[in-house]
MDAnalysis code that builds the backbone (N, CA, C; Angstrom):
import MDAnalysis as mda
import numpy as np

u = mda.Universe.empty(462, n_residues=154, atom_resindex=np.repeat(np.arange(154), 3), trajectory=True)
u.add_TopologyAttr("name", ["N", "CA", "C"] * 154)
u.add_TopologyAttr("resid", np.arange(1, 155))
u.add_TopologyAttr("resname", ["UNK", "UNK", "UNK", "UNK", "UNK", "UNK", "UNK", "UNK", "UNK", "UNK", "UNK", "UNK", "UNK", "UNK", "UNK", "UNK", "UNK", "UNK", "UNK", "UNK", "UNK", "UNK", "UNK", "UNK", "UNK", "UNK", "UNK", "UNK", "UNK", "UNK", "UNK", "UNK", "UNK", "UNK", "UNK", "UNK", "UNK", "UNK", "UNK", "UNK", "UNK", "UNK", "UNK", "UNK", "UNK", "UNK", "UNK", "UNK", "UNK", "UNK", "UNK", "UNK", "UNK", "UNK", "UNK", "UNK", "UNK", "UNK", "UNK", "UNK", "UNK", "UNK", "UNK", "UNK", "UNK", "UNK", "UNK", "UNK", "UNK", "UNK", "UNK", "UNK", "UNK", "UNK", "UNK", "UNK", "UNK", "UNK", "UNK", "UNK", "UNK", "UNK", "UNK", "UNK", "UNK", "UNK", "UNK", "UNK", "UNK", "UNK", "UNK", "UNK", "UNK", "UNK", "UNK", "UNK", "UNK", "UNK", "UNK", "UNK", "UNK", "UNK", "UNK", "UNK", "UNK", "UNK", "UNK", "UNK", "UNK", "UNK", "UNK", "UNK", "UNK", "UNK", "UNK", "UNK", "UNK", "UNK", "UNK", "UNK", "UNK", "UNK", "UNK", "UNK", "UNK", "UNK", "UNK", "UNK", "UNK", "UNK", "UNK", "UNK", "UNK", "UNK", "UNK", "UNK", "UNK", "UNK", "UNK", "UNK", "UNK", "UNK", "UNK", "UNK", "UNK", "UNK", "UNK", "UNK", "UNK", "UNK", "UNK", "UNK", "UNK", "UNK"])
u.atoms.positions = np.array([
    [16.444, 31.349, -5.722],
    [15.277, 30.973, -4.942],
    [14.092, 31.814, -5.412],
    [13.237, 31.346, -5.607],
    [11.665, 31.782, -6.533],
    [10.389, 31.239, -4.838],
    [9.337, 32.418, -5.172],
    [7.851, 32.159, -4.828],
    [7.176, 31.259, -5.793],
    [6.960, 30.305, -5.578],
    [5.880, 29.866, -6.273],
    [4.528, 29.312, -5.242],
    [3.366, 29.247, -5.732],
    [1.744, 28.676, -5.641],
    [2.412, 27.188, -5.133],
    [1.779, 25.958, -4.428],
    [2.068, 24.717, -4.092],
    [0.966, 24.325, -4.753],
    [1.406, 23.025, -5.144],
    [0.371, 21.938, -6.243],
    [0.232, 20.541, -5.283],
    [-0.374, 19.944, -5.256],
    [-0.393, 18.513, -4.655],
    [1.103, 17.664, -5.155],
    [1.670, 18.091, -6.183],
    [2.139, 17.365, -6.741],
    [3.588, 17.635, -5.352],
    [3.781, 18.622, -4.869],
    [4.533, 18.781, -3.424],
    [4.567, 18.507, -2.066],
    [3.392, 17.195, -2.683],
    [3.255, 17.077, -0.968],
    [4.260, 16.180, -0.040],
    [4.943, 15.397, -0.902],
    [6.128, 14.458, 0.043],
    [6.988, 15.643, 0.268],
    [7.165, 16.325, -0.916],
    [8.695, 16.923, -0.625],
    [8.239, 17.672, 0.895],
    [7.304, 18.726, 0.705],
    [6.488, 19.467, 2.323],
    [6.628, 18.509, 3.093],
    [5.969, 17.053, 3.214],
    [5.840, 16.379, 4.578],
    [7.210, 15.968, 4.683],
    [8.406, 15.860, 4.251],
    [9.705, 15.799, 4.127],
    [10.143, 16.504, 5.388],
    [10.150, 17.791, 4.943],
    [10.348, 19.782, 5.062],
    [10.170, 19.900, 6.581],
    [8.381, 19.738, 6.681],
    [7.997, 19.679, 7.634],
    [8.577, 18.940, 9.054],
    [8.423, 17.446, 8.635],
    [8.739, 16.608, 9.509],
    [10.506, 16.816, 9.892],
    [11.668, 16.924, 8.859],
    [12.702, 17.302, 9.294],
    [13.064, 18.191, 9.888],
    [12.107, 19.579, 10.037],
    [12.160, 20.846, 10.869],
    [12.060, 20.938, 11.827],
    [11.115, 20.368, 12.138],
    [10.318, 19.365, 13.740],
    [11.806, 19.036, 14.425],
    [12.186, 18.155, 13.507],
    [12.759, 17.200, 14.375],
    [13.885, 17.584, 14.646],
    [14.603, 18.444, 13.837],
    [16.115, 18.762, 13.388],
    [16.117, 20.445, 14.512],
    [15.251, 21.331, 14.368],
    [15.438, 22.341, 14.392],
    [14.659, 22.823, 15.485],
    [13.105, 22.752, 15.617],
    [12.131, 22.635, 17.177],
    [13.138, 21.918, 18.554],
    [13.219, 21.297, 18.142],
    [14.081, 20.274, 19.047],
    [14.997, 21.297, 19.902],
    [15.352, 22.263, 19.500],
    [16.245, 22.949, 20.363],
    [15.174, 23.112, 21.814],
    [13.928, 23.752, 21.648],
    [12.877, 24.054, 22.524],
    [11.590, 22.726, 23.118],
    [11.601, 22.189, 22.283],
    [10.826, 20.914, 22.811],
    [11.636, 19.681, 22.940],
    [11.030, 18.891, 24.196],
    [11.375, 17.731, 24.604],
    [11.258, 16.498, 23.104],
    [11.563, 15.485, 23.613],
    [11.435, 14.067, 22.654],
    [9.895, 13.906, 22.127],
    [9.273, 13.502, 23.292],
    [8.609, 13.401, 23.299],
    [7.224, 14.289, 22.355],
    [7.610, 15.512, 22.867],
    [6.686, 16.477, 22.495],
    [6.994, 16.331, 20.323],
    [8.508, 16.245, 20.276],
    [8.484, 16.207, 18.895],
    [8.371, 15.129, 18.308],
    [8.131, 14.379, 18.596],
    [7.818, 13.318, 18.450],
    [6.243, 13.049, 18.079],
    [5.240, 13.645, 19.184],
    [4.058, 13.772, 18.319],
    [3.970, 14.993, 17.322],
    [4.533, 15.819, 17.792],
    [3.957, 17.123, 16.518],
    [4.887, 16.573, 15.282],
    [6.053, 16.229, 14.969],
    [6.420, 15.650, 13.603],
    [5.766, 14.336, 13.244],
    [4.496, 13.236, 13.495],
    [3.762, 12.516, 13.497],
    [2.579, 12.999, 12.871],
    [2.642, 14.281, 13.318],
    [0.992, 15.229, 12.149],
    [1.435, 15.355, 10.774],
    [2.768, 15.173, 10.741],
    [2.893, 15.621, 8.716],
    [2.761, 13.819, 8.525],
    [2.079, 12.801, 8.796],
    [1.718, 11.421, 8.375],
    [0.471, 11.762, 7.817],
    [-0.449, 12.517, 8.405],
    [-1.260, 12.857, 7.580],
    [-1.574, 13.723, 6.309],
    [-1.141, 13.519, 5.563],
    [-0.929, 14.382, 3.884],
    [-2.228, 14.502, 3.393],
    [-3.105, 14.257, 3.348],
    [-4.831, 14.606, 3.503],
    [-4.859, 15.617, 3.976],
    [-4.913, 16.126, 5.467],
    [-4.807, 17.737, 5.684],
    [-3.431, 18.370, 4.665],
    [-2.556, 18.218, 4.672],
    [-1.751, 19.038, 3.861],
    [-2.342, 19.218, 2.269],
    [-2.740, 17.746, 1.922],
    [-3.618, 18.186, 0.612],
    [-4.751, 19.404, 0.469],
    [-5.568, 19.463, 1.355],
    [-6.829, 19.932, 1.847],
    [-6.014, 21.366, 2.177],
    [-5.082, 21.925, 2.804],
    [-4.086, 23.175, 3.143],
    [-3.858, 23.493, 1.360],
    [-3.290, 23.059, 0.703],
    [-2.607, 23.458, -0.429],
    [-4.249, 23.588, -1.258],
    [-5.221, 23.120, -1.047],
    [-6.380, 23.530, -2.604],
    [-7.315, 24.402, -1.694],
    [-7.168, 24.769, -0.358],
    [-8.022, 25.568, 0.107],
    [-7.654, 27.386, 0.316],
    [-6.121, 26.958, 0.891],
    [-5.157, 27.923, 1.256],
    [-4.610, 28.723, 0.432],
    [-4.037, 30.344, 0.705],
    [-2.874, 30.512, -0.159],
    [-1.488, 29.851, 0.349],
    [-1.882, 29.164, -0.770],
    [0.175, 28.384, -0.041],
    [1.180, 28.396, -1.034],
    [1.957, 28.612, -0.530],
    [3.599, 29.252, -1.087],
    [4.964, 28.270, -0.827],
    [5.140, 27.938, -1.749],
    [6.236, 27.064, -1.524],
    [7.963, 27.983, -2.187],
    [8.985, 27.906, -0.773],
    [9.676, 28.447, -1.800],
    [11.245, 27.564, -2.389],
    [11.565, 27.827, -3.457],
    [11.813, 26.502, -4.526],
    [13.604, 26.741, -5.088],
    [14.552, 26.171, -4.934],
    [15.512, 26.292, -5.697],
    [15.136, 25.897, -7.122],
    [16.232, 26.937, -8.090],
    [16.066, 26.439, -9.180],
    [16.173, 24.896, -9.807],
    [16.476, 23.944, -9.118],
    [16.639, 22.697, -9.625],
    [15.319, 22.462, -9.125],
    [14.415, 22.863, -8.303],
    [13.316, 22.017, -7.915],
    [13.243, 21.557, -6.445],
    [14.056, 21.854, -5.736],
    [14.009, 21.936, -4.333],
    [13.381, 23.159, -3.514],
    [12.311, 22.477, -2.553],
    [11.221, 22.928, -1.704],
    [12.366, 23.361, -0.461],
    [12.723, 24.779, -0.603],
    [13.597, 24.854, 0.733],
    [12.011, 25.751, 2.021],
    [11.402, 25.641, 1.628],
    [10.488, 26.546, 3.030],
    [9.093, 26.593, 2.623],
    [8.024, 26.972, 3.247],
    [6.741, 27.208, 2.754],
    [5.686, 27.609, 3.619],
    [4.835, 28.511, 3.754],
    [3.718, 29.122, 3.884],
    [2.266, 28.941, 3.633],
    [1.636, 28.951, 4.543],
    [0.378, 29.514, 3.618],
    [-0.945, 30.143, 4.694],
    [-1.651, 30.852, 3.979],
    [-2.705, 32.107, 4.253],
    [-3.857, 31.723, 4.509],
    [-4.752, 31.529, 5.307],
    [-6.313, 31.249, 5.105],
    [-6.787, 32.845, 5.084],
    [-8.371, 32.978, 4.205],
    [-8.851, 33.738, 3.820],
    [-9.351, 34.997, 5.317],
    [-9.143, 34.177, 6.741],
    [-9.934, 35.105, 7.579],
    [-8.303, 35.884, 8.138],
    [-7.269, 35.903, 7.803],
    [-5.918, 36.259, 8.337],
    [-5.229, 35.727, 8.945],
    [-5.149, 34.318, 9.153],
    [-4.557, 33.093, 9.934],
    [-3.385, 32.499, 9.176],
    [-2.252, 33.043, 9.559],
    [-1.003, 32.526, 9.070],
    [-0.909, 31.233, 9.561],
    [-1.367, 30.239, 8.898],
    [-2.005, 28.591, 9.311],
    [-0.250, 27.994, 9.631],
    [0.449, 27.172, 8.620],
    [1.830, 27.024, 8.370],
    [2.799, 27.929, 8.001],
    [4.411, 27.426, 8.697],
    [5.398, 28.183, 8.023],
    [6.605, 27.701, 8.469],
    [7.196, 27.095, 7.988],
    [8.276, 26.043, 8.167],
    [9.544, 25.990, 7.034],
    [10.686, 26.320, 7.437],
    [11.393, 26.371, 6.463],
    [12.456, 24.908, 7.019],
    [13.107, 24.985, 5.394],
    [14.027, 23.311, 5.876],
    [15.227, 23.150, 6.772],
    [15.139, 22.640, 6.948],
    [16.115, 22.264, 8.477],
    [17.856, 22.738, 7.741],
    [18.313, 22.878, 6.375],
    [19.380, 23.091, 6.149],
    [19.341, 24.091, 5.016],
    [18.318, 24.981, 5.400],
    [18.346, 26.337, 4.347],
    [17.794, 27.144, 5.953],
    [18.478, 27.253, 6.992],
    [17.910, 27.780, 7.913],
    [18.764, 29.410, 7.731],
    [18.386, 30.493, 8.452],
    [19.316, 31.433, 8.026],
    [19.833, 32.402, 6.660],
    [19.121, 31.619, 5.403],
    [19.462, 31.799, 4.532],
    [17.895, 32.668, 3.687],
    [17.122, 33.547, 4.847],
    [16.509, 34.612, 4.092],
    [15.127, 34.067, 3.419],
    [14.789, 32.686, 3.693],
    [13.930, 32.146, 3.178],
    [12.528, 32.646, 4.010],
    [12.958, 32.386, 4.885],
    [11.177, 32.896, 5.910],
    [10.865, 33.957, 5.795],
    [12.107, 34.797, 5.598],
    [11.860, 36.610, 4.957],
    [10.862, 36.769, 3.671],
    [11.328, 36.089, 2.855],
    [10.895, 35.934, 1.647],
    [9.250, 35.330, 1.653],
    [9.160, 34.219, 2.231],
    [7.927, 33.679, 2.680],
    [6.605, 34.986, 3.379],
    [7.500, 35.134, 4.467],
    [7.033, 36.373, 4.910],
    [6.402, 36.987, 4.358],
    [7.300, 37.950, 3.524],
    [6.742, 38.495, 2.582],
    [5.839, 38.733, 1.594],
    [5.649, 37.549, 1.024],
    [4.669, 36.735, 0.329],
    [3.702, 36.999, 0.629],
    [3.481, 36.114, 2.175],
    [2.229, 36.017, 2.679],
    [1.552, 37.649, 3.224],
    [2.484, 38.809, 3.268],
    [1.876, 40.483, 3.646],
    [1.485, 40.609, 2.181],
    [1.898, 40.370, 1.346],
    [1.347, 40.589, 0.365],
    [0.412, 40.475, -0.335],
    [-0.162, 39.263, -0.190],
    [-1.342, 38.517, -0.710],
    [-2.281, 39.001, 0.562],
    [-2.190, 38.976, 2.219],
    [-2.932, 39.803, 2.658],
    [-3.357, 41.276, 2.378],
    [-2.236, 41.994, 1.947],
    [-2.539, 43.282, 1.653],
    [-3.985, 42.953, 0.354],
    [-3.585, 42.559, -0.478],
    [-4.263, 42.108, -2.028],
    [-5.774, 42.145, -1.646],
    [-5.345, 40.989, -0.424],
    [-7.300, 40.425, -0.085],
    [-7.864, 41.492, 1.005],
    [-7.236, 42.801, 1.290],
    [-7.509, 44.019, 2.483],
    [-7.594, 43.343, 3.984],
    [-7.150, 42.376, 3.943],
    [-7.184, 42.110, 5.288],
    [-6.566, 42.951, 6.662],
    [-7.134, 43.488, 7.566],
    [-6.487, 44.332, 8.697],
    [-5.313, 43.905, 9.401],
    [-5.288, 42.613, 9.367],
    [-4.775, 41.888, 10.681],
    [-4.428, 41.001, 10.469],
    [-3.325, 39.963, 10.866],
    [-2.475, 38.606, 10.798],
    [-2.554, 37.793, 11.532],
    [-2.865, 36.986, 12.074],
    [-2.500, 35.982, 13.223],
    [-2.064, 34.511, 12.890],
    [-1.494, 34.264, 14.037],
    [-0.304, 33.135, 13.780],
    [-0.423, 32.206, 15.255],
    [-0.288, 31.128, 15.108],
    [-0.110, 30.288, 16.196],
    [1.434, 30.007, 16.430],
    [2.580, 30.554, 16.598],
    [3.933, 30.509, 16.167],
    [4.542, 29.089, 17.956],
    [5.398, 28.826, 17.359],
    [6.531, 27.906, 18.139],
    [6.958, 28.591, 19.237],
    [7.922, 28.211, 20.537],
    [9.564, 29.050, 20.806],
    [9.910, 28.861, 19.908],
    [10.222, 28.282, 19.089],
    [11.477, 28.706, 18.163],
    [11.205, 30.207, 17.165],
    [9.804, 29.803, 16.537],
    [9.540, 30.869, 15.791],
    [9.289, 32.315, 16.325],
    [8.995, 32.350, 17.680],
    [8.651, 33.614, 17.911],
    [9.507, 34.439, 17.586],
    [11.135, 34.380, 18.033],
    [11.878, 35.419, 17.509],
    [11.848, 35.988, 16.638],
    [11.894, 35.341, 15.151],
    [11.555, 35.714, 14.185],
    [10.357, 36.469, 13.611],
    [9.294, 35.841, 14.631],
    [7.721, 36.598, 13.700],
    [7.740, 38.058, 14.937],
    [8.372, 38.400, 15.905],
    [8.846, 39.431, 16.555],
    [9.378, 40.894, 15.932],
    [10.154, 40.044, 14.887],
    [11.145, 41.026, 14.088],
    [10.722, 41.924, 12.696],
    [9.140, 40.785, 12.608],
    [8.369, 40.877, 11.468],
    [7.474, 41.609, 11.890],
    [7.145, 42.055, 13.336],
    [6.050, 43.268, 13.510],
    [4.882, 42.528, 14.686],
    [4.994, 41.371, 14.531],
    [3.997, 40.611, 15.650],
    [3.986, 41.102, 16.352],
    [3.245, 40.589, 17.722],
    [2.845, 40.784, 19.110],
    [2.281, 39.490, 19.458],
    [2.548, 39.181, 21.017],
    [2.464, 37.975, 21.464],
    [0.618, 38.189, 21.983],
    [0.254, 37.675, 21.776],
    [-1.444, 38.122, 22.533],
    [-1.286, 36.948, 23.570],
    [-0.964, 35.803, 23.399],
    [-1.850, 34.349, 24.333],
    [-0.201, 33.656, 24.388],
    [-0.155, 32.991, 25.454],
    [0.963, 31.970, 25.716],
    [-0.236, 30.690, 25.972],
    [-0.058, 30.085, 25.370],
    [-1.154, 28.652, 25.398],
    [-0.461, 27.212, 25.135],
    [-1.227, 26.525, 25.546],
    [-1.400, 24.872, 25.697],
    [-1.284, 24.395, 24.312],
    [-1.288, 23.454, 23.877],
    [-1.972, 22.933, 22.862],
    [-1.363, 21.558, 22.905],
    [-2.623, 20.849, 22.271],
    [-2.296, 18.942, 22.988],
    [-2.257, 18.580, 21.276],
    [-1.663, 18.094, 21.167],
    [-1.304, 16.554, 20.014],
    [-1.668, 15.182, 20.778],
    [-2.299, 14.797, 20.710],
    [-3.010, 13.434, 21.248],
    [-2.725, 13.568, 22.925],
    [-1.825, 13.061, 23.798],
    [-1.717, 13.772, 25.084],
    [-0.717, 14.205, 25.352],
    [0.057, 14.832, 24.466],
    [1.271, 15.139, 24.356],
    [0.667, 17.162, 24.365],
    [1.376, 17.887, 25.569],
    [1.389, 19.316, 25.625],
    [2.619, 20.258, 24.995],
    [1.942, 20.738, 24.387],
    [3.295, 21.669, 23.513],
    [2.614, 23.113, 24.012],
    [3.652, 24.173, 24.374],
    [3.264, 25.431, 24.639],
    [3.708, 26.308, 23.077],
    [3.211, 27.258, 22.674],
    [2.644, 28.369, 21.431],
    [2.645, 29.169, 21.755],
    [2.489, 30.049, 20.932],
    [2.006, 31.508, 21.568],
    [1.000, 31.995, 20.116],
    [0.108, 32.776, 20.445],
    [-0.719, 33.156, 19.104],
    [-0.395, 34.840, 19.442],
    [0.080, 35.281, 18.136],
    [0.579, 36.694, 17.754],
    [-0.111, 36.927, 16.651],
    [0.232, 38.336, 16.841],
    [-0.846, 39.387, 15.606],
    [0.302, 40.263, 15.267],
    [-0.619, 40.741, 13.703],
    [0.362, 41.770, 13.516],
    [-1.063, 42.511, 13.012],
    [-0.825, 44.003, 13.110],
    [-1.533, 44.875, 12.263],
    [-1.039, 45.540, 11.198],
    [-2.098, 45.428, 9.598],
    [-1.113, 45.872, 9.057],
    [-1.895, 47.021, 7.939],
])
């Protein structure tokens, strides 16, 4: 398993990634419904295009060419995405991602991290140094999904 940069040329395999994570793996914490609209946002591959030539984004890749997870950084410290695949779960990939993304912050001196993370994800971005700041709302057309936005200092 390798870091690599994401190209457009990744965008099914991501809206793949994405949408099966949603559905396969969120699902433990959200209703039908709720996943149902948030795996409906990777239909739009225009923002994901627009994420990959604006963003630092990180895709990370088996050697045959499989997209098992991926990341990416906006320039003000906003850990935007981070989604790994529904059957490389466990297997050290979000670590790695993780990683990535402290890194390339360190690079650009950024102070600070923030993340709009899942239930599911919080555990994980917990273990990574976060802090929960906000338990919040957030609507997908009228569909309410609860978040939490965490920081890390670093």
């Amino acid at each position: 398993m390798h870091l690599r940069t994401a190209s457009l040329q990744d965008t099914e395999q991501l809206k793949t990634l994405y949408q099966g994570t949603i559905t396969h793996i969120n699902s433990r914490h959200y209703n039908a419904e709720q996943i149902s609209a948030w795996a409906a946002t990777g239909d739009k591959t225009t923002s994901l295009q627009k994420k990959i030539n604006e963003q630092y984004f990180y895709v990370a890749e088996t050697p045959d060419g499989l997209i098992t997870g991926f990341a990416s950084l906006e320039n003000d410290g906003e850990l935007d995405m981070m989604y790994v695949h529904k059957d490389f779960q466990g297997n050290g990939i979000a670590t790695m991602l993780i990683n990535g993304i402290f890194e390339k912050a360190v690079e650009l001196g950024l102070q600070q991290l923030t993340a709009y993370v899942s239930i599911t994800a919080r555990p994980f971005f917990e273990k990574q140094g976060f802090v929960v700041v906000a338990e919040q709302e957030v609507m997908i057309g009228e569909v309410v999904l609860i978040n939490y936005e965490m920081r890390k200092e670093l």
